[in-house]
C-alpha positions, 0 to 999 in steps of 0.5 A, spaced: 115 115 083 122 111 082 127 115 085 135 115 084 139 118 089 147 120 087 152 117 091 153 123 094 146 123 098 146 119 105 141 112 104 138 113 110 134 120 107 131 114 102 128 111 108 124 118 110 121 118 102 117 111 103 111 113 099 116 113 094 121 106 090 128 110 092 134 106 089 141 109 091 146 110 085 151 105 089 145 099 089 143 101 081 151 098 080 153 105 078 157 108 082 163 112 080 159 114 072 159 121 070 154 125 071 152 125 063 152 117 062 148 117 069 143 120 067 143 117 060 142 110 064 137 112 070 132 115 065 130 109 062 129 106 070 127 112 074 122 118 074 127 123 078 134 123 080 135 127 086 142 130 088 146 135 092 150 136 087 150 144 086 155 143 080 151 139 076 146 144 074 151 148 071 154 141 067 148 138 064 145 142 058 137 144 062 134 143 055 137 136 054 135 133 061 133 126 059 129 126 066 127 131 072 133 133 076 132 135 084 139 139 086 138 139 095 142 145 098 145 144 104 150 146 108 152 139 107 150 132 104 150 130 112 143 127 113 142 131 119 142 137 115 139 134 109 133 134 114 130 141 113 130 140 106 126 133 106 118 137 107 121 142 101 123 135 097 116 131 099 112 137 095 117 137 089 115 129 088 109 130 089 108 134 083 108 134 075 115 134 074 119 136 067 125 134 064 128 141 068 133 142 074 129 143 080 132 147 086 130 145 094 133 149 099 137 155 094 139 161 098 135 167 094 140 173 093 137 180 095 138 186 090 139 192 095 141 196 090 134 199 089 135 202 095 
């Protein structure tokens, strides 16, 4: 599978995806793009962009994704904490991905208002 990393995802978390082609937005030429051209651009070229971009996901229509997105939260986009996530992010490359939002690591709130 050809994944692209954002800018804003360390590198070094490609080396730990070897199974799969991983190329930067940096080594693509595109750093610096909105979000909305570079998704454009990257579905011609790649299966899946993976980021750490919470926001993007509220900035991009899900319906009109041009190609799968993986959003990794973390405490930060450092590599050691992105680490924990990487099991999680494996699996979800591993499967048949559509053109939606995918989310590694959310926080899932707890309703305690029924108690």
């Amino acid at each position: 599978m050809k994944v692209l990393l954002d800018e804003c995802v360390p590198k070094r978390l490609g080396r730990l995806l070897s199974e799969h082609d991983v190329v930067t937005t940096p080594q693509a030429g595109w750093a610096g793009i909105t979000n909305g051209e570079l998704l454009k651009r990257a579905a011609k070229d790649f299966d899946v962009f993976v980021t750490v971009d919470r926001n993007l996901a509220f900035q991009q229509n899900p319906s009109n994704l041009p190609l799968p997105v993986i959003v990794i939260h973390s405490r930060s986009n450092k590599l050691k904490d992105l680490l924990h996530q990487v099991p999680a992010l494996k699996q979800t490359l591993s499967s048949m991905l559509a053109r939606q939002v995918y989310h590694i690591g959310a926080l899932r709130l707890i309703d305690l208002s029924s108690n």
